[in-house]
Structure formats: structure tokens, C-alpha cells
C-alpha positions in Angstrom: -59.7 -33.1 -68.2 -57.7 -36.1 -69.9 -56.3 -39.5 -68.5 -52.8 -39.8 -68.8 -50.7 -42.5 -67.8 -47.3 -41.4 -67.0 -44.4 -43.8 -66.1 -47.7 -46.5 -65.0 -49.4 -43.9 -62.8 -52.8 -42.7 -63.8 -52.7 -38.7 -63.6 -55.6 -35.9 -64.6 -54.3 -32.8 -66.4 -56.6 -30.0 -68.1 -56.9 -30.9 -71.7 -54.4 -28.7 -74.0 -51.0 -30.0 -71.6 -47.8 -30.4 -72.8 -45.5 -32.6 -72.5 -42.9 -30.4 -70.6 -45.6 -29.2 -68.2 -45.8 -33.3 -67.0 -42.2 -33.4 -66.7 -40.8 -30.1 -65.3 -37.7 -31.5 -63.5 -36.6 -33.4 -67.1 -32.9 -32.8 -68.5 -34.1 -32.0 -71.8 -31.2 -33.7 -73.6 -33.3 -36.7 -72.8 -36.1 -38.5 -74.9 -39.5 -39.9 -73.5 -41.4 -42.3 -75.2 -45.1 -41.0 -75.8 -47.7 -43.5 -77.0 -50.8 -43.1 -78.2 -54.2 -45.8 -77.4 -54.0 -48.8 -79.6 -57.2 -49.2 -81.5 -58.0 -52.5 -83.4 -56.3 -55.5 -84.5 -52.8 -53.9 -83.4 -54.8 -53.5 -79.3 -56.5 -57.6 -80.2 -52.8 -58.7 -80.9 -51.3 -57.4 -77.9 -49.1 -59.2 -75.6 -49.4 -57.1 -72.7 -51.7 -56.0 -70.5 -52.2 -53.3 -67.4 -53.2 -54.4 -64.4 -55.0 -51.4 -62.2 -55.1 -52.5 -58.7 -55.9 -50.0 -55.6 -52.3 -50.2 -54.7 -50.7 -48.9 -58.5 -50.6 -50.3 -62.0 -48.4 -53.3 -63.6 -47.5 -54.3 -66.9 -47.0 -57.8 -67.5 -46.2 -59.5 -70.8 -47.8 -62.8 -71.1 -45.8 -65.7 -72.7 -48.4 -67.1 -75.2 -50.6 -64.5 -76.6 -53.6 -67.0 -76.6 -54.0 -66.7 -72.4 -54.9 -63.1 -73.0 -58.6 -62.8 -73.9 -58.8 -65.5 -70.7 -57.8 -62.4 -68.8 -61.1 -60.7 -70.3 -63.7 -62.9 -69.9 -66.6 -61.1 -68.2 -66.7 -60.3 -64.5 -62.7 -61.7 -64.1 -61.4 -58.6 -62.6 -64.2 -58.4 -60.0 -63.0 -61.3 -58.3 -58.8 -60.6 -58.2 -59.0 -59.7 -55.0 -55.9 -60.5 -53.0 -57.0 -63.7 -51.5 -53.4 -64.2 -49.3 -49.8 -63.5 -49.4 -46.4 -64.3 -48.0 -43.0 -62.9 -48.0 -42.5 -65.0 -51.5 -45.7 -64.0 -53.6 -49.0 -62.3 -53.4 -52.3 -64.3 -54.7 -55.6 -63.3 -56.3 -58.7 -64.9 -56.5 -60.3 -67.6 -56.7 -61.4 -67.9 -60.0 -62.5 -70.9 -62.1 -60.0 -71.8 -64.5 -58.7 -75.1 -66.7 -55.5 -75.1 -65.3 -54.0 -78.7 -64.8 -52.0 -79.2 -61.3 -48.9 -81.5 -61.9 -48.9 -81.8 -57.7 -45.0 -81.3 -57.9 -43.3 -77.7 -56.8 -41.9 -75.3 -59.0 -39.0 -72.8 -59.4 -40.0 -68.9 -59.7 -38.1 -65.7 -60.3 -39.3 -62.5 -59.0 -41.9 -61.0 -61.6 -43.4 -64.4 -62.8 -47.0 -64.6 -62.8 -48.5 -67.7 -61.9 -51.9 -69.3 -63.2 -52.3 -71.8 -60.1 -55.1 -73.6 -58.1 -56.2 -74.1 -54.3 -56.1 -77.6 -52.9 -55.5 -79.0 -56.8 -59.2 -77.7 -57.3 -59.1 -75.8 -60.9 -62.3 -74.2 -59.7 -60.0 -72.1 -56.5 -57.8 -71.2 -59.3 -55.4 -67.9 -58.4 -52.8 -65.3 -60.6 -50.3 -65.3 -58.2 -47.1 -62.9 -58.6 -43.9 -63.8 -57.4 -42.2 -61.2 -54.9 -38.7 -63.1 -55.0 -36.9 -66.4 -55.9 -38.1 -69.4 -55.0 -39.8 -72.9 -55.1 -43.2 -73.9 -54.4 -46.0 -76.0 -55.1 -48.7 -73.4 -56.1 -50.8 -76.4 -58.1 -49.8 -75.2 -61.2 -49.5 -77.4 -64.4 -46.1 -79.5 -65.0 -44.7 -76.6 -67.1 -44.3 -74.3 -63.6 -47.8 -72.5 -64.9 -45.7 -68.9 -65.5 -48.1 -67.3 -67.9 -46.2 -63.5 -68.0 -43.8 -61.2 -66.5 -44.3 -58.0 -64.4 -42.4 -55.5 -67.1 -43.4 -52.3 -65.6 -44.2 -51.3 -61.8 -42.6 -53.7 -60.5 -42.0 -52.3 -57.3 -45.3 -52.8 -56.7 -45.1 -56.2 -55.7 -43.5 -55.4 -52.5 -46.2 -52.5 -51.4 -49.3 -54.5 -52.3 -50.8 -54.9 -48.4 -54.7 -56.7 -47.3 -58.0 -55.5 -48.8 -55.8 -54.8 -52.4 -57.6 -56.0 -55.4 -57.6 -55.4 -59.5 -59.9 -53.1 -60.4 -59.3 -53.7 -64.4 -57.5 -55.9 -66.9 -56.4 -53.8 -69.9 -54.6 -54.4 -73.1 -52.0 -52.3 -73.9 -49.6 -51.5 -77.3 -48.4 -54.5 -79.0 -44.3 -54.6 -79.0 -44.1 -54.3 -83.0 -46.5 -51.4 -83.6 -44.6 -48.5 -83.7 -47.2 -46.4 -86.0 -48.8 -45.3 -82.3 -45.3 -44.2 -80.5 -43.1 -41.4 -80.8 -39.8 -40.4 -79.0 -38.9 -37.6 -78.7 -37.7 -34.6 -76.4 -40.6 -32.0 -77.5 -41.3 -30.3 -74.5 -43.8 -28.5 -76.3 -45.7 -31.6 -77.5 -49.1 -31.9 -77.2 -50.7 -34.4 -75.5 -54.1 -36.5 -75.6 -56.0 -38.2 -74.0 -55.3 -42.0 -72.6 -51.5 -41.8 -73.9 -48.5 -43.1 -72.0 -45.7 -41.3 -71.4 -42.7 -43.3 -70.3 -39.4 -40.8 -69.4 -37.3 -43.0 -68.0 -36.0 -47.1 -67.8 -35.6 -48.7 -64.5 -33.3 -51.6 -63.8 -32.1 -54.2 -61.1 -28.6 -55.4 -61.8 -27.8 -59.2 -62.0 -27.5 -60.9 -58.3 -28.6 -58.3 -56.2 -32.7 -58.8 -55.7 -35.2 -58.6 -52.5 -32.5 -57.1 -50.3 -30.0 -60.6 -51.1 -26.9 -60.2 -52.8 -25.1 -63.0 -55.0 -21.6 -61.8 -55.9 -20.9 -64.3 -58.8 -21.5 -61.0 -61.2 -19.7 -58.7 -59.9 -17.5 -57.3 -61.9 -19.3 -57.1 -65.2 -22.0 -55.2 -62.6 -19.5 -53.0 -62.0 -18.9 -52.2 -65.8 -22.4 -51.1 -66.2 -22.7 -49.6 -63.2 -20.3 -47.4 -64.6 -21.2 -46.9 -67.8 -24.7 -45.3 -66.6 -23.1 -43.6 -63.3 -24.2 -40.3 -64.8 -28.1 -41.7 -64.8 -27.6 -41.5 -68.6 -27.9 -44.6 -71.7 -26.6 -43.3 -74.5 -28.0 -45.1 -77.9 -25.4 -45.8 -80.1 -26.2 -48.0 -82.0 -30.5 -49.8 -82.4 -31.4 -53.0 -83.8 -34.5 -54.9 -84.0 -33.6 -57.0 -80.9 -31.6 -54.5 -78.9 -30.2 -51.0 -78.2 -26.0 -50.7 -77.0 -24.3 -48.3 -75.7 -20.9 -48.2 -76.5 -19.3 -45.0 -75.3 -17.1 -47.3 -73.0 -15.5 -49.3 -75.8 -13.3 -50.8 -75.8 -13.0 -52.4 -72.3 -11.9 -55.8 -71.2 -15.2 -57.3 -69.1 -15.5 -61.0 -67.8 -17.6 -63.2 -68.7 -19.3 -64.0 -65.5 -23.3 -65.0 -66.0 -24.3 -66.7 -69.5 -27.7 -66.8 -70.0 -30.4 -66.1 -72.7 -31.1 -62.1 -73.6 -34.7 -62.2 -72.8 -36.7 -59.0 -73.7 -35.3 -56.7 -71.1 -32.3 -58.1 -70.3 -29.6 -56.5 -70.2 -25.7 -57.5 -71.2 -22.2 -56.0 -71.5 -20.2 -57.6 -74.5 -17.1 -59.3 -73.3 -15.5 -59.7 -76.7 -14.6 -58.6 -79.7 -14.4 -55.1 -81.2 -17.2 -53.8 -79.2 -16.0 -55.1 -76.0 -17.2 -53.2 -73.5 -20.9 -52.0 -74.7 -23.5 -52.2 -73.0 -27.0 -53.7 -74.3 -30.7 -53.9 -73.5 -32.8 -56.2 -75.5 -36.1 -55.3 -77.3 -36.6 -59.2 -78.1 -35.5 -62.4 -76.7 -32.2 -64.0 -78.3 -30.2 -66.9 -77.8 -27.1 -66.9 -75.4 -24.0 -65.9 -76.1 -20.7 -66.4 -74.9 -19.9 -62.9 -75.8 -21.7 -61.6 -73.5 -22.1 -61.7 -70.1 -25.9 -60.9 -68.6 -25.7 -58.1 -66.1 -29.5 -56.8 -65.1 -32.9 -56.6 -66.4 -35.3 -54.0 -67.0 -38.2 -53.5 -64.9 -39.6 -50.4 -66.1 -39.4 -48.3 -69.4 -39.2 -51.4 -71.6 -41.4 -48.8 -73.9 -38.8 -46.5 -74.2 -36.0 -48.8 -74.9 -38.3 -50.7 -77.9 -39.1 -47.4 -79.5 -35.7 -45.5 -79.3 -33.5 -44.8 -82.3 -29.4 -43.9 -82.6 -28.6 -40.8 -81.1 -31.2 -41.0 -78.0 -30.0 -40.2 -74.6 -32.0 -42.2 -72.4 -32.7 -41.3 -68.5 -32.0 -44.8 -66.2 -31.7 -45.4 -62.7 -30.1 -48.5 -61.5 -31.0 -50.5 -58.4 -28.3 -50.5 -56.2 -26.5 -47.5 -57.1 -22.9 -47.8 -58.0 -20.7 -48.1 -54.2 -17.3 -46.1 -55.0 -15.8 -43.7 -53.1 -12.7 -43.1 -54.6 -12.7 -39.3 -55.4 -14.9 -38.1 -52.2 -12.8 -36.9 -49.2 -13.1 -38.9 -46.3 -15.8 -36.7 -44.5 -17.8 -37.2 -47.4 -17.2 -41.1 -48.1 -18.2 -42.4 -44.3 -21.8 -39.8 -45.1 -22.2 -42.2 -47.9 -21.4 -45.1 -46.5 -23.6 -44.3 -43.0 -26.5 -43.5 -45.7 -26.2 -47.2 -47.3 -25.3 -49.3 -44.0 -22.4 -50.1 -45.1 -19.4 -50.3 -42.4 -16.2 -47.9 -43.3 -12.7 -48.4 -41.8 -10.5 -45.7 -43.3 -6.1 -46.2 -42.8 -5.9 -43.1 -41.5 -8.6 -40.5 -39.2 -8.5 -37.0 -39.1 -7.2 -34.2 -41.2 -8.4 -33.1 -45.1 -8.0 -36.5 -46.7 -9.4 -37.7 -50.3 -10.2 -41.7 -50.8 -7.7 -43.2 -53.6 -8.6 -46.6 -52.7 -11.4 -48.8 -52.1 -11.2 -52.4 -51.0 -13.5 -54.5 -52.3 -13.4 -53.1 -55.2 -17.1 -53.9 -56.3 -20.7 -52.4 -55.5 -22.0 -56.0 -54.9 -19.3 -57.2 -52.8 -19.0 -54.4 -50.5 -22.9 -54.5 -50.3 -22.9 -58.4 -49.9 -20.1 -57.6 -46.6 -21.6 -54.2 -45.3 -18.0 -53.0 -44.8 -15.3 -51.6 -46.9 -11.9 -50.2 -46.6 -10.7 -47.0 -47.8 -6.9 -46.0 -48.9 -6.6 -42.3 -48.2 -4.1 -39.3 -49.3 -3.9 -35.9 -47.6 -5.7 -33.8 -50.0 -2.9 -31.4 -50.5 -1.2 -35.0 -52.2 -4.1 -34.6 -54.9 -4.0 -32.7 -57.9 -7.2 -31.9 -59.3 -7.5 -31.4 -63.3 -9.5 -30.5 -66.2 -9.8 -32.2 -69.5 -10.5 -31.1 -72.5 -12.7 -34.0 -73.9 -14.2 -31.5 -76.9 -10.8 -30.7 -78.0 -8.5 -33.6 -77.9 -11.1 -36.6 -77.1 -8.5 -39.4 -78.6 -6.0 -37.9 -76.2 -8.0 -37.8 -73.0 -9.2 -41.0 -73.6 -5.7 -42.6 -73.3 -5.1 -40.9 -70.3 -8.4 -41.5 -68.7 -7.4 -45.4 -69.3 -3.3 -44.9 -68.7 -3.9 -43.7 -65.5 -7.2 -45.0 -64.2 -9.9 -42.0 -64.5 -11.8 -44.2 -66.7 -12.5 -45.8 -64.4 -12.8 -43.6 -60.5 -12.6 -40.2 -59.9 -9.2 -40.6 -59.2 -6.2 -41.6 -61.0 -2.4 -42.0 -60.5 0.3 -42.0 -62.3 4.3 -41.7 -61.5 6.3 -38.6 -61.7 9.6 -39.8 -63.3 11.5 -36.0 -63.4 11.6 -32.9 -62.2 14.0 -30.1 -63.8 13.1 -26.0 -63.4 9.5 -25.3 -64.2 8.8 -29.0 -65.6 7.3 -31.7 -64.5 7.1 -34.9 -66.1 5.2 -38.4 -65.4 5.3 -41.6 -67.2 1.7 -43.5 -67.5 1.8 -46.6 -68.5 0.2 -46.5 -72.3 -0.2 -50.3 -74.2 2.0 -51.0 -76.9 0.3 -50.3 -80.0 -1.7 -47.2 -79.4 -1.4 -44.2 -81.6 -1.0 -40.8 -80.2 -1.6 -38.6 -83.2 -1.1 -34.9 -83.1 -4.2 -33.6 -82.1 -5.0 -29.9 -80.3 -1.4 -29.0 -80.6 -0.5 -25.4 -79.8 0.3 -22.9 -82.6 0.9 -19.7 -79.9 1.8 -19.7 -76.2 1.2 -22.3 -73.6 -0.1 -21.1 -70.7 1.5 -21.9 -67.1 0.0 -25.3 -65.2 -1.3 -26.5 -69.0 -1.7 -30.5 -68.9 -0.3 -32.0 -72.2 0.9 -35.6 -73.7 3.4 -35.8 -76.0 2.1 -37.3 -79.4 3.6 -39.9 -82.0 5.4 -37.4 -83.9 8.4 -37.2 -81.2 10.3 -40.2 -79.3 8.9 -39.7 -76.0 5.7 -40.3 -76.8 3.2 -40.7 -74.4 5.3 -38.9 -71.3 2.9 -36.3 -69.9 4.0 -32.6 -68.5 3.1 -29.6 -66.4 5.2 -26.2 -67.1 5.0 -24.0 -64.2 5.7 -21.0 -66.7 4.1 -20.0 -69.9 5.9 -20.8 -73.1 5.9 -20.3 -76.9 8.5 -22.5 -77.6 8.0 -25.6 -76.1 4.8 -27.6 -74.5 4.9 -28.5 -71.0 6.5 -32.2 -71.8 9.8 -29.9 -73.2 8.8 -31.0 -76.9 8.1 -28.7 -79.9 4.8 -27.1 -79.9 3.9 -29.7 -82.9 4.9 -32.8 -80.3 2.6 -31.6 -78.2 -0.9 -32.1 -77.7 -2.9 -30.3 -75.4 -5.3 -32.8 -72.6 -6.0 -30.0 -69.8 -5.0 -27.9 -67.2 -3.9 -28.5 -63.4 -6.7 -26.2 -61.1 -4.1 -26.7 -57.7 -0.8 -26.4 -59.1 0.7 -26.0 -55.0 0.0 -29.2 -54.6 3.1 -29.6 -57.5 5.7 -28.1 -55.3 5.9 -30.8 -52.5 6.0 -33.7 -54.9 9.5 -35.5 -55.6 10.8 -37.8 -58.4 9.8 -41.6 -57.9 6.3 -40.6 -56.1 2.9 -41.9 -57.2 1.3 -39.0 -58.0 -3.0 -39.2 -57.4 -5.1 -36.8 -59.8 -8.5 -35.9 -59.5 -10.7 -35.1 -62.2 -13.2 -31.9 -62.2 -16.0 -32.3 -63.8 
């Protein structure tokens, strides 16, 4: 049998496993980081280590590489037992120690680990981790005595319960040495024993921590919520300090919480030509006030460091994005009973789809525990395809010009009706180009979605031809004016629809 440690748990598989036998529910567009054991002076310069307890593993990366051998000294672990906890941190020990208490209180963030003494008594010293925010007097030295971060499992922290104790104090792979790593979406890889295997990154998102919710971020929250909605970071573009996703660019995001981009953190850009990316940081850089700080990363930090361009990374997010715009109304009070959240809708009864959401935001629905929903009989909403493969500069006008980049629903206004055409105006910024692209050389079938490109004066006007045509596209321009976005999947829904109405538009996916 080998010890493997997969995503911090310790698991036994027969020796000759692959990697896809350890992973059988993986999308295997995804990469997983896969790292070998560090032998010498890469393991001696490491600045993390693995704390086994009886309740689950942590990482934590310690702030001055010098404090780790302290956490090997003979006989250490043996005494980490947990000596007592509250609601704010947990506290092994005693151990002897030279720490020097300053006898004033400090401020903690969740995650810190603390090097602190009993009664000011260096000899009833304690590693204490904090659970959530706070201040305290732990007798800790002047600096607020936070020797490391929980990186990894930290979850744990909430489910650690009397009679837990460390078991063992390991070193793990240092943050530069890459010669020991591999990512990589192998299912047929081969593993050995004592590697890690990390398939996914956990994160929290700015102000919402321990069950309290702060609001102040709540918008650029929103942002990335989106951007990994699909449980998916795409890696655009690596660095040395940081990966980015940037498939949202280019988006207009405030700049709501400043702060420094510590390893894990995690930003959106608010400026500039990459407005809109996302980023997760492999190594702790100044502020900036281009970007705006939106979450951290408290497990997978492994598989962020070691991915390269072109990696599709599996993330989950804590909370998961609120929206209900898109579900029908049965379907949005499920949700909204599921998360505790109280829903009032504007209308009961009858097929309706949700169009509307107020507030607007995950946090600040979560922070109220009620939201209101705009509604629209469902036979008001027309559900489309786009054709992202084929036109992709096209649909992604559209998906901004009429909202669907944003919800699952979209509106725009149907300015004029004449025979078998239909024809709505979205409202496109000055400035952008609509260049021919997946225009139709033969006929256009009946109910075909299409936008009218640069080449003819109406650009931008979009159309739906209830008949098929060789002539002209469905916006009543020459085939070569015409470029090609979709098709309409409910095209009754057309029929009851009058010039002047906001018309809502669902995309199928």
C-alpha cells in the first residue's frame, strides 16, 4: 500500500494507482497539481509545514523561516494537545518557549497562528489558531506574536472539538521548487508513494467570514463571483507573483477594498486594459490602486503556484454566488429556502421566470436574509442559443448590449415589427466595431438570431425572420451585413410581443 495525501487528507491506495482512479468524479478538462516528497536542502528551506492532528491536516506557512526547526525540536508534537478553546481560537500546549509577552492585546484575522504564553509565563507557552477576527491579549510579544497562516484545511479550525491534539509536525515543499511538481490532467499518471495531490483551490471571498457578512465589497465580489460561476479559473495569463483570468475583460469594477496582495489573495483589476481579470497571487506584492482585493485562498495554494497558461483550474467559492435571475419562480424560492434567505416575489402563481433581483449582490442579500424578485410570465421570455464558436466577437457584444453577461437573463427593446421580421435595438457603446463575421453565403433558416455588422448603416440592430431566406438575414440586410449570433428555441413567445415592449431573453446553455 502507499500514503497519499490528497487535497490534505491522508488516503491508502494499492501501490500501482493512478491518478484518475483517485479522482473519478474529475472534469478532465481540469489540471491537478501532483507533487512529489521534498528531499534535502529544498524540504530544510521550506516554509511550510503540515500539521496532522486527530481531527484532519493543516498547512500553515510560517512568516520567518527561522521559527521552523523551533517546530521540530524533539518531543514538541507530543505535547500540542489542545489545552482550551473558545468561539475565537483554539490553543495547544503548554510548551516552554522564549517568547516575550508585551502584556498589551492584539488584533487577529482568521487563520493566524499565534506563538503565545499562559499568565505571561514563557514556560505555559501555546500555538494558538485563530477561528475568526478579533482582539486579545494572548501574551504574545509586542509584534501580535503571528508566526504563520493556516493555507490549507482551513476548515478545520471550526471542527477541531476536546481530547484533539497534533500527532506530527512535518515540513512540506518549499514555494520556489518546482523540480518536485507537475500539473497536469493525466488520468493515467502514476502515482507514488507520500505525493500530494491537490485537484482543486478553495476560497472565501472578501467580507463574508465565520457566518458575518461586511458589505463594503460587494460589488467587486460580485465580479468574481461571476467570473468562476461555472466552478472554473481559467489561466490566462502566469507570472512569477500571480495567475489572472481574464476571460471577462474588459469590465468596469470598483475599486472597493485596497489592500496588499499577500500570497493567496485574491484581486479583480479595476483599471486599465485588463480591467476586469481576475488574479490570485503566488507571492506577496505591494498594493495597488488598480485593484481591488476580493478573497483569499484557503486551499489549493499548490495548484495555483505551479499552474502555467492555458490550465483550467477547478475552484469553489465560499458563499456561492446568490442570483436568481434566469430560474422560474418555483425554482428561485427552492433556492432561496435552501440558503435562509427570505423571498418576496411581485407577483404569485402561474409559470413565471425571475428578470430581476433586488439587492442586486450575493453579500447584500446574504447580509439582509431577504431579497425581492421582478418576475415575467414565462411565455414573455424568449429563450436563445449563441453561437460563441462561430461568431465570439459578435456574441460578446450582445451578451454585454443586453445584459447576458452578466444574468441568465437579458432584455433588450423591440423597436419594429413588419411581416415575418422582427427587429430590436440594444443599446451598443459608441466606438465598437461590428465586423463581418459568420455571415451567411446560402439560406437563413426561420427563427435565426443575427446582428447587423459595420458594413451596413444599421449596424448593431438585431433580427428574427419568421421565414427562411436567401436573400436577406433576419435584420432585412444583405446576407454580407449580416452576421449570424444564434437561433430563438420558443419562437411563439414572438407572436404576442408589440413594438415599444422590453423584450426579456433567456440564454440556453
Amino acid at each position: 500500500m502507499m500514503e497519499i495525501y490528497l487535497d490534505g487528507e491522508r488516503i491508502e491506495v494499492p501501490a500501482g494507482t493512478r491518478l484518475g482512479e483517485i479522482l473519478p468524479g474529475r472534469d478532465m478538462r481540469c489540471s491537478v497539481a501532483v507533487i512529489r516528497p521534498a528531499l534535502g536542502e529544498a524540504t530544510a528551506e521550506s516554509q511550510e509545514v503540515r500539521f496532522v492532528t486527530s481531527a484532519g491536516d493543516m498547512v500553515v506557512e510560517m512568516a520567518d523561516p527561522a521559527t521552523v526547526p523551533r517546530l521540530f525540536a524533539p518531543g514538541l508534537a507530543e505535547r500540542l494537545r489542545l489545552h482550551w478553546q473558545d468561539r475565537y481560537a483554539a490553543a495547544f500546549g503548554p510548551f516552554e518557549s522564549a517568547v516575550r509577552p508585551a502584556r498589551t492585546p492584539g488584533r487577529y484575522e482568521r487563520g493566524d497562528v499565534i506563538l503565545g504564553c499562559g499568565g505571561y509565563d514563557p514556560a505555559r507557552s501555546y500555538l494558538i489558531f485563530a477561528r475568526m477576527r478579533h482582539t486579545a491579549d494572548y501574551g504574545a510579544p509586542a509584534d501580535g506574536g503571528v508566526i504563520g497562516r493556516v493555507v490549507a484545511g482551513r476548515g478545520l479550525l471550526d471542527r477541531i472539538a476536546e481530547g484533539d491534539r497534533v500527532i506530527e509536525v512535518e515540513r512540506i515543499l518549499r514555494r520556489a521548487d518546482r523540480s518536485h511538481a507537475v500539473v497536469t490532467r493525466d488520468a493515467a499518471l502514476a502515482l507514488e508513494d507520500g505525493m500530494q495531490v491537490v485537484s482543486y483551490v478553495e476560497a472565501e471571498v472578501q467580507g463574508f467570514e465565520a457566518g458575518e457578512v461586511d458589505t463594503r465589497a460587494a460589488r467587486s465580489v460580485e465580479h468574481f463571483l461571476l467570473s468562476v460561476q461555472g466552478g472554473r479559473f481559467r489561466v490566462d495569463r502566469s507570472s512569477s507573483t500571480h495567475i489572472a483570468d481574464a476571460h471577462l475583460v474588459p469590465a468596469k469594477v470598483p475599486a472597493e477594498f485596497s489592500g496588499p496582495r499577500l500570497e493567496g489573495t485574491i484581486t479583480v483589476r479595476t483599471a486599465g486594459k485588463s480591467s476586469g481579470a481576475v488574479y490570485i497571487y503566488t507571492q506577496g506584492v505591494s498594493a495597488s490602486p488598480a485593484h481591488t482585493v476580493v478573497g483569499r485562498v484557503v486551499h489549493g495554494i499548490e495548484l495555483v503556484r505551479f499552474a502555467g497558461d492555458g490550465d483550467l483550474l477547478a475552484i469553489r467559492v465560499e458563499p456561492e454566488q446568490f442570483d436568481l435571475v434566469g430560474f422560474t419562480l418555483a425554482e428561485a424560492e427552492a433556492v432561496a429556502g435552501r440558503r435562509g434567505v427570505t423571498l418576496t416575489a411581485d407577483a404569485a402563481g402561474g409559470d413565471r421566470v425571475v428578470v430581476g433581483q433586488t439587492p442586486a449582490t450575493t453579500l447584500e442579500v446574504l447580509a439582509a436574509g431577504a431579497v425581492r424578485v421582478a418576475t415575467e410570465p414565462a411565455d414573455h421570455v424568449i429563450s436563445i442559443t449563441l453561437d460563441e464558436a462561430a461568431a465570439p466577437r459578435s456574441v460578446t457584444i450582445f451578451r454585454e448590449a443586453t445584459g447576458l453577461k452578466h444574468h441568465a437573463v437579458g432584455k433588450m427593446p423591440l423597436v419594429f415589427r413588419f411581416e415575418d421580421v422582427t427587429l430590436f435595438k440594444p443599446k451598443i457603446g459608441k466606438g465598437i466595431g461590428i465586423i463581418p463575421e459568420n455571415t451567411p453565403t446560402e439560406e437563413v433558416p426561420a427563427f435565426t438570431l443575427a446582428m447587423t455588422n459595420d458594413s451596413r448603416r444599421g449596424a448593431g440592430m438585431v433580427g428574427i425572420r419568421a421565414t427562411p431566406n436567401a436573400e436577406f438575414g433576419p435584420t432585412s440586410e444583405p446576407l454580407t451585413g449580416t452576421n449570424v449570433i444564434g437561433k430563438v428555441l420558443d419562437a411563439g413567445n414572438l407572436a404576442g410581443m408589440r413594438e415599444g415592449a422590453t423584450v426579456y431573453v433567456r440564454e440556453v446553455k
